[in-house]
Backbone and ligand atoms as CSV (ligand in chain L), in Angstrom:
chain,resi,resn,atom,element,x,y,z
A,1,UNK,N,N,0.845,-1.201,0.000
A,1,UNK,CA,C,0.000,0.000,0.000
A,1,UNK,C,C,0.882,1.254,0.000
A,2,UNK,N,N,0.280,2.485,-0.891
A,2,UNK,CA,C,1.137,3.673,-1.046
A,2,UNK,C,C,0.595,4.707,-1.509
A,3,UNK,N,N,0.964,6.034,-1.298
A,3,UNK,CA,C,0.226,6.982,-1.814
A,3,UNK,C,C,1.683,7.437,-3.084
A,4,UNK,N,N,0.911,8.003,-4.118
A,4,UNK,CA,C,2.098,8.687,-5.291
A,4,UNK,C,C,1.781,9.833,-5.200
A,5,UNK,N,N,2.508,10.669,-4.628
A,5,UNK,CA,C,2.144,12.468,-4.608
A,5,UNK,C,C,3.330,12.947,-6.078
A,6,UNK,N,N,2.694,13.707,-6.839
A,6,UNK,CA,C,3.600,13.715,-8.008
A,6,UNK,C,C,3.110,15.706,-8.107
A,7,UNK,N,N,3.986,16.257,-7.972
A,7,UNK,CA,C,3.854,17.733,-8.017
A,7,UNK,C,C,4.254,18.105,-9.429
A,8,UNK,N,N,3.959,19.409,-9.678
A,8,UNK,CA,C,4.004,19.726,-11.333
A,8,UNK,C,C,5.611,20.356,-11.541
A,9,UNK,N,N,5.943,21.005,-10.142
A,9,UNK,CA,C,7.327,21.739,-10.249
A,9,UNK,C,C,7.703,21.573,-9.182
A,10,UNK,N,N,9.396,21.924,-8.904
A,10,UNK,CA,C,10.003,21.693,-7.249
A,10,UNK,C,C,9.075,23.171,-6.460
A,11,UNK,N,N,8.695,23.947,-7.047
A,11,UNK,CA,C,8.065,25.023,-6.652
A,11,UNK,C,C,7.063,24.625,-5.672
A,12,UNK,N,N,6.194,23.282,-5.849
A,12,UNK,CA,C,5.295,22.907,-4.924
A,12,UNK,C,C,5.844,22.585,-4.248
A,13,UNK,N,N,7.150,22.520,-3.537
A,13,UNK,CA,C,7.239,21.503,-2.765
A,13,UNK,C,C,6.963,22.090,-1.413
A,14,UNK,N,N,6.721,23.263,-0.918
A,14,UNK,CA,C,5.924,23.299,0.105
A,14,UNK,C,C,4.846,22.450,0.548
A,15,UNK,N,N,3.986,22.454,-0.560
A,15,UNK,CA,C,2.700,22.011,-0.293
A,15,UNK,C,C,2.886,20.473,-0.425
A,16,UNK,N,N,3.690,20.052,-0.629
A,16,UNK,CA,C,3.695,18.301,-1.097
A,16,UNK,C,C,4.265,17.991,0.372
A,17,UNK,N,N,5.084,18.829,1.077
A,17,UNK,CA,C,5.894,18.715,2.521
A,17,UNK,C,C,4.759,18.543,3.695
A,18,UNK,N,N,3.257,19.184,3.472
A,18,UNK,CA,C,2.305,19.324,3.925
A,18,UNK,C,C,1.582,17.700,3.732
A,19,UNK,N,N,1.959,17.531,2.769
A,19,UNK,CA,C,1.058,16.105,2.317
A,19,UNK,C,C,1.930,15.012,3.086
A,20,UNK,N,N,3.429,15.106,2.679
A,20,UNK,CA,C,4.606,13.938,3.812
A,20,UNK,C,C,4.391,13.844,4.688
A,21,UNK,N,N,4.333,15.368,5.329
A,21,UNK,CA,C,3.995,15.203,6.918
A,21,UNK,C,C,2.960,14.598,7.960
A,22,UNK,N,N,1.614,14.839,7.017
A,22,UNK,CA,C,0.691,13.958,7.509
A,22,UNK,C,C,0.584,12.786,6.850
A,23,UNK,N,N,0.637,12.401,5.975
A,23,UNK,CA,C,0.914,10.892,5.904
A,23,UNK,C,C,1.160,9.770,6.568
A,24,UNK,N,N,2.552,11.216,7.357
A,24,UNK,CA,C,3.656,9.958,7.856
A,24,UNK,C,C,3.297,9.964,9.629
A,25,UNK,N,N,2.476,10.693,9.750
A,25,UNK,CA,C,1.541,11.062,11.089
A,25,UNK,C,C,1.111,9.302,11.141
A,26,UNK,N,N,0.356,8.995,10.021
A,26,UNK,CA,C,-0.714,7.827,9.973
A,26,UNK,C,C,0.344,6.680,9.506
A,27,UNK,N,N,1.625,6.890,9.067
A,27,UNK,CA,C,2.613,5.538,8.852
A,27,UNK,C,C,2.379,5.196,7.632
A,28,UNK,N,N,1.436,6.150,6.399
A,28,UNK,CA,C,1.579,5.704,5.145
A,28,UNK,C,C,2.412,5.719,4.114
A,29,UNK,N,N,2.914,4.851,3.598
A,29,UNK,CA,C,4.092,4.954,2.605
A,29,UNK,C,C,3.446,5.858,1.916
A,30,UNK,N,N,4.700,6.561,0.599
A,30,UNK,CA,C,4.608,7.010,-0.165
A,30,UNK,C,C,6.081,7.465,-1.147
A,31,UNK,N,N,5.840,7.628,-2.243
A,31,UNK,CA,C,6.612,8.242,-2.871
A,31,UNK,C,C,6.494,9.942,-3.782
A,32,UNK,N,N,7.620,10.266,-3.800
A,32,UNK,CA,C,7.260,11.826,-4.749
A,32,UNK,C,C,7.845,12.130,-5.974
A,33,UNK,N,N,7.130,12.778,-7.276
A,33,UNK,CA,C,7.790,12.823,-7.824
A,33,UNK,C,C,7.692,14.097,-8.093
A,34,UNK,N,N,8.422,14.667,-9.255
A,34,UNK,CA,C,8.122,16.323,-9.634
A,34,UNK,C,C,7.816,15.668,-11.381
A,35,UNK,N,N,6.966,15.767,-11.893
A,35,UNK,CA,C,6.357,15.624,-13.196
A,35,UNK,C,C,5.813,16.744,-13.650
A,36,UNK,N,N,5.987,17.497,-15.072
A,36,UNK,CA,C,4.831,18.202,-15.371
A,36,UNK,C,C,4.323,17.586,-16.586
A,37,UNK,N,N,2.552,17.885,-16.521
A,37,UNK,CA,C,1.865,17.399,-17.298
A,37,UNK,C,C,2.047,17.853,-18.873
A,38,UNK,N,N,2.501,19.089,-18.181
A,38,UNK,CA,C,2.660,20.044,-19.677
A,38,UNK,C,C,3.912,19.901,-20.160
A,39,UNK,N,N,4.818,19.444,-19.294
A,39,UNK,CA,C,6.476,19.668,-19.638
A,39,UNK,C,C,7.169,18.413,-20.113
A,40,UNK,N,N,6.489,17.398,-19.456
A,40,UNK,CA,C,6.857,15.872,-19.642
A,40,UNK,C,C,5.804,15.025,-19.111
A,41,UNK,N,N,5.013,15.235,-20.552
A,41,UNK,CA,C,3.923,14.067,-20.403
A,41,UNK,C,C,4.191,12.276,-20.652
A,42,UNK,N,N,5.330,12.089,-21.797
A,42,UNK,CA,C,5.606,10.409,-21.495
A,42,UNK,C,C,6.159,10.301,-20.205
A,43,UNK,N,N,7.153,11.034,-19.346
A,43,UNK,CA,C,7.510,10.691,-18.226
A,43,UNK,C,C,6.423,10.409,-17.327
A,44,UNK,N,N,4.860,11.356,-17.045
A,44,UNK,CA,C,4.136,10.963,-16.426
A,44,UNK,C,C,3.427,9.532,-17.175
A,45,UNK,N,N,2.889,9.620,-17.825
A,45,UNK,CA,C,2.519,8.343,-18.251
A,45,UNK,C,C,3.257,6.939,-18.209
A,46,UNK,N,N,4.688,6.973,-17.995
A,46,UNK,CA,C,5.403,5.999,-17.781
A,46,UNK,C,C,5.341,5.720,-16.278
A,47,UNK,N,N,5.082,6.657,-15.611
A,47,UNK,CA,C,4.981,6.356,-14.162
A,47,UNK,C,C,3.716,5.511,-13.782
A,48,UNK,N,N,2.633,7.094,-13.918
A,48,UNK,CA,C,1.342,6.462,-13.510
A,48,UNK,C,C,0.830,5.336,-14.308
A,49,UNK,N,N,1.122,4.829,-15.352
A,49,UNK,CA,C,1.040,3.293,-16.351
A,49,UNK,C,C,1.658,2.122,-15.017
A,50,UNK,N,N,2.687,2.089,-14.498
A,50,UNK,CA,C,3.087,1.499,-13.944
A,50,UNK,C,C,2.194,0.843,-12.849
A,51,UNK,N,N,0.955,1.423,-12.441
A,51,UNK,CA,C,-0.243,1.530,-11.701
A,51,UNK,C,C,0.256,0.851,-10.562
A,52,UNK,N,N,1.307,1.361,-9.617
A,52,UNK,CA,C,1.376,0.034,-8.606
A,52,UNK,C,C,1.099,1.388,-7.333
A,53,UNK,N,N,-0.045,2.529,-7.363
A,53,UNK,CA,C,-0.451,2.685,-6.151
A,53,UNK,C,C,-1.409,2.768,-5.881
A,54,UNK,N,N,-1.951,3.101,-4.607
A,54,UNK,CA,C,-3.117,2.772,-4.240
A,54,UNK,C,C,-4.288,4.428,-4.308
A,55,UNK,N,N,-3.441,5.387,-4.579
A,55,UNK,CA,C,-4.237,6.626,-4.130
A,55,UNK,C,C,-3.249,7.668,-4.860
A,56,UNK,N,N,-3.812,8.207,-5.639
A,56,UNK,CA,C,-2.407,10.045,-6.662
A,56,UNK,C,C,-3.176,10.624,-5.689
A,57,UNK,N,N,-1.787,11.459,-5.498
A,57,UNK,CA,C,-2.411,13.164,-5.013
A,57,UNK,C,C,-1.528,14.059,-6.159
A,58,UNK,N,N,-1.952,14.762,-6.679
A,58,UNK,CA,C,-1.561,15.271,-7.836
A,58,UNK,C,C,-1.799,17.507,-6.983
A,59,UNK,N,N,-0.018,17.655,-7.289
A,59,UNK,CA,C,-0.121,19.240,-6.418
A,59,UNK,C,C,0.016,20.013,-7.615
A,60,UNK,N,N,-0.715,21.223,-8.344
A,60,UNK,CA,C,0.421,21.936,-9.312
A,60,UNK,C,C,-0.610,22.909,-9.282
A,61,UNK,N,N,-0.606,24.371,-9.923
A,61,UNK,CA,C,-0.154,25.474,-9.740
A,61,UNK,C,C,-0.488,26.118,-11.398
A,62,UNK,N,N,-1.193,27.431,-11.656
A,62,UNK,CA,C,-1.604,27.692,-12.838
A,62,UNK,C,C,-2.625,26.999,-13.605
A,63,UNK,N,N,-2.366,27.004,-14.798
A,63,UNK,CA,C,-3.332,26.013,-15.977
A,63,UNK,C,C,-2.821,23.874,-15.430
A,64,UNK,N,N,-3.741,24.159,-14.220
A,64,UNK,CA,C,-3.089,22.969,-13.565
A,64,UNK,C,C,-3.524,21.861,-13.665
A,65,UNK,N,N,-3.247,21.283,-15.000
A,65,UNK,CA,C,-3.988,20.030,-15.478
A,65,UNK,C,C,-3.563,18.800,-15.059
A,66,UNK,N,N,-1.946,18.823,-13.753
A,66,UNK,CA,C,-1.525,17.675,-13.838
A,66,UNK,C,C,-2.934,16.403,-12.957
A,67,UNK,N,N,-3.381,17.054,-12.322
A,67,UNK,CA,C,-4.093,15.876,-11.355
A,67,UNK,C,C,-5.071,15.399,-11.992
A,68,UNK,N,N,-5.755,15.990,-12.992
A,68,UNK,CA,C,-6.644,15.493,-14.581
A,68,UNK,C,C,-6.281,14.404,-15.199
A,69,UNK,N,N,-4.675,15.104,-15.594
A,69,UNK,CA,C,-4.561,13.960,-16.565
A,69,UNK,C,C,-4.129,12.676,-16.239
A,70,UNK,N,N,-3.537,13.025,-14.854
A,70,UNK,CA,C,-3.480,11.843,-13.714
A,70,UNK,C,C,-4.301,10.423,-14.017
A,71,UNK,N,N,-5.736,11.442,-13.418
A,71,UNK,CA,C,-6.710,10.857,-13.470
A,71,UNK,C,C,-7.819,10.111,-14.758
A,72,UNK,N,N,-7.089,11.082,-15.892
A,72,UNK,CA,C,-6.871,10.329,-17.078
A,72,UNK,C,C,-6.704,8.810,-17.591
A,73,UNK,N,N,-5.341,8.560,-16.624
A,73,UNK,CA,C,-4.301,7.552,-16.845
A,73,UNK,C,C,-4.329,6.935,-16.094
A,74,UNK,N,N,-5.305,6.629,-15.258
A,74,UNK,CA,C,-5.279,5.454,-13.588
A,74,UNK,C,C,-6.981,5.289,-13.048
A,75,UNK,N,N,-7.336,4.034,-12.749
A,75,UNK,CA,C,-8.643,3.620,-12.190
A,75,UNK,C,C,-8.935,3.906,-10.735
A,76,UNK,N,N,-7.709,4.317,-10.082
A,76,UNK,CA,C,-7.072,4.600,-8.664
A,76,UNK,C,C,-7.888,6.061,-8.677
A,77,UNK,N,N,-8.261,6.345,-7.327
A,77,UNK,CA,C,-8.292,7.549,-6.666
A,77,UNK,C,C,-7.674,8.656,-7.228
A,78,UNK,N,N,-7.831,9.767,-7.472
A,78,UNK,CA,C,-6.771,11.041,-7.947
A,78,UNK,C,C,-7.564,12.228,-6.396
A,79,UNK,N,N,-6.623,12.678,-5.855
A,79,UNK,CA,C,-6.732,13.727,-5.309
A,79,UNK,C,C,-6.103,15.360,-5.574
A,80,UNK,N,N,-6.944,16.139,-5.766
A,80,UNK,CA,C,-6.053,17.019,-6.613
A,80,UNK,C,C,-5.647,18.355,-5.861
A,81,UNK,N,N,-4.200,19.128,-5.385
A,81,UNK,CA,C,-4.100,20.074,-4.955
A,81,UNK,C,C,-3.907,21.167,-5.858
A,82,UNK,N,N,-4.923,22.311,-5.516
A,82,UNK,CA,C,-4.433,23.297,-6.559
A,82,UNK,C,C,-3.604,24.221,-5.736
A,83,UNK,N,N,-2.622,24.670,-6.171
A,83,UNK,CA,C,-1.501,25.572,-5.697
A,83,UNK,C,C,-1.465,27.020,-5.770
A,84,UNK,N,N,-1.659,27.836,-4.563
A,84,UNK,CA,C,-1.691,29.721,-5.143
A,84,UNK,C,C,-0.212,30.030,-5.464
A,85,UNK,N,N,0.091,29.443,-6.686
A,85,UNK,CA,C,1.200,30.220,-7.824
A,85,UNK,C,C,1.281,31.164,-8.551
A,86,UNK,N,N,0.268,31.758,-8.965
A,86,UNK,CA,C,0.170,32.500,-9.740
A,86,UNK,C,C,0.008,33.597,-9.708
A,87,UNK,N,N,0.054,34.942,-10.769
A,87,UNK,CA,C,-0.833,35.824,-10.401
A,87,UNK,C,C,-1.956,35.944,-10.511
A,88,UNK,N,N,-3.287,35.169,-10.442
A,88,UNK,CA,C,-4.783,34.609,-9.925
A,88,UNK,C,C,-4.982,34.236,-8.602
A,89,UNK,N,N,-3.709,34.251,-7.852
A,89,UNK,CA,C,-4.073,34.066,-6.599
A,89,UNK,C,C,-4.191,32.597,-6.852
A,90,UNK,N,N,-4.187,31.431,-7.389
A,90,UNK,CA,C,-4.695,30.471,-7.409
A,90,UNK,C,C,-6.020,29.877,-7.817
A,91,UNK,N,N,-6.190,31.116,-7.988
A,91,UNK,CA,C,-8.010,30.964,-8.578
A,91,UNK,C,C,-8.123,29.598,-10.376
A,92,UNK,N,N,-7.151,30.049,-10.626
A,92,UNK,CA,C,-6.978,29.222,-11.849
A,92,UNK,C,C,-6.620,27.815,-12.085
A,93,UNK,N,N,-5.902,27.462,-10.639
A,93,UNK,CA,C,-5.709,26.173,-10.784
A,93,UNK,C,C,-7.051,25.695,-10.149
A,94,UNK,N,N,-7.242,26.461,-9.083
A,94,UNK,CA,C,-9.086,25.853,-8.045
A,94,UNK,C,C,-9.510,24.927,-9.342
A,95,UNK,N,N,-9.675,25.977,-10.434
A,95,UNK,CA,C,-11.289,25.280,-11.334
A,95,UNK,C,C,-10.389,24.761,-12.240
A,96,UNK,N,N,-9.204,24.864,-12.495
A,96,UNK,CA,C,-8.400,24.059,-13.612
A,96,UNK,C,C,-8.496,22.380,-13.322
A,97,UNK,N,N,-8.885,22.228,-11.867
A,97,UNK,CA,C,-8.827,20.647,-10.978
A,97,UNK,C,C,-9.572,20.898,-10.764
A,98,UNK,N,N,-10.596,21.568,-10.475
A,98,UNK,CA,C,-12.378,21.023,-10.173
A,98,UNK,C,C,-13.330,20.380,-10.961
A,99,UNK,N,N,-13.072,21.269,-12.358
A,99,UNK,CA,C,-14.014,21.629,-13.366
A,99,UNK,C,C,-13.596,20.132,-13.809
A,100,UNK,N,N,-13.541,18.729,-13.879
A,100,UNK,CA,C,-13.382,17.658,-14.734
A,100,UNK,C,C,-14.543,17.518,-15.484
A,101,UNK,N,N,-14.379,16.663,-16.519
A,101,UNK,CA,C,-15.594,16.173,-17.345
A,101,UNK,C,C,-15.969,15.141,-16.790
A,102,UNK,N,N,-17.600,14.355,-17.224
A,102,UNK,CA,C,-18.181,13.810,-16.503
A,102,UNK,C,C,-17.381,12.325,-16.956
A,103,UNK,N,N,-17.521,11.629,-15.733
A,103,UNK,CA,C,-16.535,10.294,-15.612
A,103,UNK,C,C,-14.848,10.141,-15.279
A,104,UNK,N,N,-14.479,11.157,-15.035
A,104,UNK,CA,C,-13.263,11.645,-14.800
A,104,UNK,C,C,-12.719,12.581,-13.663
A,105,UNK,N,N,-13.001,12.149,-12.182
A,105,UNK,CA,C,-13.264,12.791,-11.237
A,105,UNK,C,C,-11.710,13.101,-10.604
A,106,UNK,N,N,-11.685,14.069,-10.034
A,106,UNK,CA,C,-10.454,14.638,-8.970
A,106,UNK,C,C,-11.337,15.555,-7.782
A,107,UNK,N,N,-10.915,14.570,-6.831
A,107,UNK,CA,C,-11.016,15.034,-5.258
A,107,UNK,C,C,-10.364,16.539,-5.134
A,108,UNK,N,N,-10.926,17.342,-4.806
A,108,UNK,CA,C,-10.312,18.654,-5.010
A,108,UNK,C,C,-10.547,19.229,-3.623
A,109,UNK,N,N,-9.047,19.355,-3.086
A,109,UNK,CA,C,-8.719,20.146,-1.573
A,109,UNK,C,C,-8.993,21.428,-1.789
A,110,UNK,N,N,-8.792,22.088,-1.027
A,110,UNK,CA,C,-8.343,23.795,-0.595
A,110,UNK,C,C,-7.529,24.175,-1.477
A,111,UNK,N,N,-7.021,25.057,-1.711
A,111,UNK,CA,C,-5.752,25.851,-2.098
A,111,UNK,C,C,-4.796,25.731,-1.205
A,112,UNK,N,N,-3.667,24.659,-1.679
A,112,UNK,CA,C,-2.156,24.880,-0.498
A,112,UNK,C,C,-2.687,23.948,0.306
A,113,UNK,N,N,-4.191,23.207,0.189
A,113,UNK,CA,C,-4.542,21.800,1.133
A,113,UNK,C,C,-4.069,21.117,1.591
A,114,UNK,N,N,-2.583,20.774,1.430
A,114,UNK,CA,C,-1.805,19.381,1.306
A,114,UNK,C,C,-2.229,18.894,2.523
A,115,UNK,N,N,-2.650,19.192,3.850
A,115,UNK,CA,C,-2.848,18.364,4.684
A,115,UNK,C,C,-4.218,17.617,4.713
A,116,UNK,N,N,-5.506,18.318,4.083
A,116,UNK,CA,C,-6.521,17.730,3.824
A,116,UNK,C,C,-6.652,16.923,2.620
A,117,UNK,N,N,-5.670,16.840,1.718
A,117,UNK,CA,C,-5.135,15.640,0.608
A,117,UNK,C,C,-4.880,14.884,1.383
A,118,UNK,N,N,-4.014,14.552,2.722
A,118,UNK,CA,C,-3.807,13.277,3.232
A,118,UNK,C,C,-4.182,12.612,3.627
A,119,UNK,N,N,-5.258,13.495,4.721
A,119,UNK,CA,C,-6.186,12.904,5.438
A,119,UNK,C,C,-7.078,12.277,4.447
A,120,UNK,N,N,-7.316,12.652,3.429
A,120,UNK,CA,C,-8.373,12.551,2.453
A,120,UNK,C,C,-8.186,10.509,1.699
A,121,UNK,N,N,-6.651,10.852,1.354
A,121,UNK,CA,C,-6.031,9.825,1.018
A,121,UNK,C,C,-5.878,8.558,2.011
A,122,UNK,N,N,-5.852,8.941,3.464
A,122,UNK,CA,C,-5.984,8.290,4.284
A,122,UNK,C,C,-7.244,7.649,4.868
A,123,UNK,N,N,-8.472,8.599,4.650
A,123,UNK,CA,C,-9.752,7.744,4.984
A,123,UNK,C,C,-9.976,7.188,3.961
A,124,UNK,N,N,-9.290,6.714,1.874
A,124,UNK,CA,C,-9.869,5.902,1.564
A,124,UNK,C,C,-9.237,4.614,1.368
A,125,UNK,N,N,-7.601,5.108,1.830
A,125,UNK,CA,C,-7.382,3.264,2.815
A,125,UNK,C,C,-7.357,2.948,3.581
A,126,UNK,N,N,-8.476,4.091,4.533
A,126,UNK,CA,C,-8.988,3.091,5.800
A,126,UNK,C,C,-10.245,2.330,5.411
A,127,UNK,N,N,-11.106,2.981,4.090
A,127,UNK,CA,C,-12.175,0.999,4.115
A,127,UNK,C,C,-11.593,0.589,4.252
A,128,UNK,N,N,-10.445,-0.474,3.706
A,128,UNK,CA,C,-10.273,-1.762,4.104
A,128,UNK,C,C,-8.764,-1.948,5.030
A,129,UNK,N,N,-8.906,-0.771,6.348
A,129,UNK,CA,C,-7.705,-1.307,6.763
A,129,UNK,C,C,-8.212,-0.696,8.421
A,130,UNK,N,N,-8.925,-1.664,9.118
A,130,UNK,CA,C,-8.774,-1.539,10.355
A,130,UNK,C,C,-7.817,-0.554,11.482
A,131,UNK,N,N,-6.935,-0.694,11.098
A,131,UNK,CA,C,-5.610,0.130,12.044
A,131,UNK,C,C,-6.156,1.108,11.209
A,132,UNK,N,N,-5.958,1.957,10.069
A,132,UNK,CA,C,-5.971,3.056,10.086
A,132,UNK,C,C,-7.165,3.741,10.551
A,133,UNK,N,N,-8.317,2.841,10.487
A,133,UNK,CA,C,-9.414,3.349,10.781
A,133,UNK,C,C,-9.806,3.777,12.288
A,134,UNK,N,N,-8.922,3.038,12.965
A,134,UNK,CA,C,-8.623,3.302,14.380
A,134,UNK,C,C,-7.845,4.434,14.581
A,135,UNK,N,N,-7.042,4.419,13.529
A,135,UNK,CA,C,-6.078,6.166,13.696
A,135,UNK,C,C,-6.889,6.896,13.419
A,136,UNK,N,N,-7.357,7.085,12.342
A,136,UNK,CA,C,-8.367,8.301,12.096
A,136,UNK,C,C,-9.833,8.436,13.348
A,137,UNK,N,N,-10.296,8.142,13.674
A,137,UNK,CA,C,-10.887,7.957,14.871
A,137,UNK,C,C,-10.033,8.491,16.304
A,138,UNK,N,N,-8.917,8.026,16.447
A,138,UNK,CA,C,-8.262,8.874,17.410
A,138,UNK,C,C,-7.833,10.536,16.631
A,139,UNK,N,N,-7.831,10.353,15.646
A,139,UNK,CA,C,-7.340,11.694,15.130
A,139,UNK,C,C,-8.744,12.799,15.309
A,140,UNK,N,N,-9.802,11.961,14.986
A,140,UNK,CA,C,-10.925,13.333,15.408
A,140,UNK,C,C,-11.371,13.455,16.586
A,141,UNK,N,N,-10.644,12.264,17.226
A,141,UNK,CA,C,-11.492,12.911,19.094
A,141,UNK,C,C,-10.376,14.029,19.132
A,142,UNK,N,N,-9.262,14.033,18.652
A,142,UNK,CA,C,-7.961,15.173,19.228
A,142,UNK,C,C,-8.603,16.398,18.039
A,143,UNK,N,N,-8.837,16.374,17.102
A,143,UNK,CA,C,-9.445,17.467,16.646
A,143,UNK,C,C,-10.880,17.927,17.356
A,144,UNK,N,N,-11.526,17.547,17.825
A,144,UNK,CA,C,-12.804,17.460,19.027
A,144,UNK,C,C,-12.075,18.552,19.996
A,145,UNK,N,N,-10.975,17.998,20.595
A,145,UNK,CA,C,-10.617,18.256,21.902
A,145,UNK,C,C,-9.804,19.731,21.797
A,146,UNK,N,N,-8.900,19.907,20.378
A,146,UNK,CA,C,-8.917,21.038,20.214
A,146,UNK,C,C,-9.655,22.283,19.833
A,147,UNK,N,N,-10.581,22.015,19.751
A,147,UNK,CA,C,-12.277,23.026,19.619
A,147,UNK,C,C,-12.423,23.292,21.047
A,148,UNK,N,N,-12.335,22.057,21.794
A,148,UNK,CA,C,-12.836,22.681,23.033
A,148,UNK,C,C,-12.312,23.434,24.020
A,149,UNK,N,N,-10.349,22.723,23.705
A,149,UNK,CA,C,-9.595,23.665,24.010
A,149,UNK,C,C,-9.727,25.436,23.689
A,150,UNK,N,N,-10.195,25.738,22.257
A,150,UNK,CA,C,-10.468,27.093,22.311
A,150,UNK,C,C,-11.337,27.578,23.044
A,151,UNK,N,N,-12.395,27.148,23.202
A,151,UNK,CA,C,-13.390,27.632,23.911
A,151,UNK,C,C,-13.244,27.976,25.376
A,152,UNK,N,N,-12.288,27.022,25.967
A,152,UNK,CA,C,-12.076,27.065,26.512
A,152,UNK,C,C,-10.833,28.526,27.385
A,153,UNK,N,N,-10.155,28.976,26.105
A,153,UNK,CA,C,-9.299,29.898,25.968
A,153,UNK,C,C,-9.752,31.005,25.864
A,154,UNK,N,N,-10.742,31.005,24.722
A,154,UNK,CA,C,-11.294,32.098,23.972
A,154,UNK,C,C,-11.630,33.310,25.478
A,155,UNK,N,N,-11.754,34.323,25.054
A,155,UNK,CA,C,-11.484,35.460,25.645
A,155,UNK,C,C,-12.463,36.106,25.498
A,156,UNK,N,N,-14.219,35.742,25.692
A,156,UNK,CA,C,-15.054,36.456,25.625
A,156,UNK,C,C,-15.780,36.689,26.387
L,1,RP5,C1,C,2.805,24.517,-12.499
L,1,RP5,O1,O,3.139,25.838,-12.638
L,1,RP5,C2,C,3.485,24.026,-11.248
L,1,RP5,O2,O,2.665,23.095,-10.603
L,1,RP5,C3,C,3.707,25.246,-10.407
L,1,RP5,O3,O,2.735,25.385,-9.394
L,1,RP5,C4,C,3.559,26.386,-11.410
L,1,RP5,C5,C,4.838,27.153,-11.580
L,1,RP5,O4,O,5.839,26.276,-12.020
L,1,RP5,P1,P,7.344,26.775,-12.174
L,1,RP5,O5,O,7.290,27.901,-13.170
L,1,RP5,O6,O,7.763,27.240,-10.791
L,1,RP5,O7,O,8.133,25.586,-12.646
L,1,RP5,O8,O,3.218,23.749,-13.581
């Protein structure tokens, strides 16, 4: 089992550092690559052809077609981060990875999401994996508990 986070430029790699980090919170493998869809499309296709993962998270930035065409090229899950690169603020990649055609879906985070790509990636190999499903379950009583912690703080 593995997640393939494949970013469009080293430029994401903020946001892909966001995706490692929680991952590796939950103990899920993974690998990274830097691919662009636009720049080197047989290289992506030689990868994702290879089909040996379980879940893409696809990060990129502008006319950001990589997590599309991802999803193009694999029966697997695609999760797609759009990246604020640009001067759009990011607005361009949002719907560049939202907007798919019908039958051709990408899970589409936040802008700069990478941590809700993981989690994301992580509840869909917890169907069939007990332990994680037990992690994620401890992970929202501690998100629970930090709500209440504010409230608890909060200053009103
Ligand atoms: C996209 O264009 C990348 O995903 C990145 O977010 C953006 C800028 O890329 P660079 O010009 O930094 O290589 O392809």
């Amino acid at each position: 089992m593995f997640v393939r986070i494949i970013m469009g430029s080293s430029s994401d790699v903020e946001i892909a550092r966001k995706v490692t980090s929680n991952l590796s919170k939950f103990e899920i493998p993974y690998q990274v690559s830097v691919i662009s869809a636009h720049r080197a499309l047989d290289d992506l296709q030689a990868l994702v052809g290879q089909d040996d993962a379980d879940v893409y998270i696809g990060i990129a930035g502008k006319a950001a077609h990589l997590p599309g065409v991802i999803a193009g090229m694999t029966i697997k899950p695609v999760i797609g981060v759009p990246v604020k690169s640009s001067t759009l603020s990011g607005l361009d990649a949002l719907l560049s990875i939202v907007q798919m055609p019908k039958g051709v879906p990408v899970a589409t985070v936040a802008l700069d999401g990478g941590e809700n790509a993981a989690i994301l990636a992580t509840q869909i190999l917890a169907v069939q994996d007990q332990d994680l499903s037990q992690k994620l379950a401890a992970y929202k009583k501690e998100l629970s508990a930090g709500v209440r912690d504010m409230n608890n703080e909060a200053a009103v």
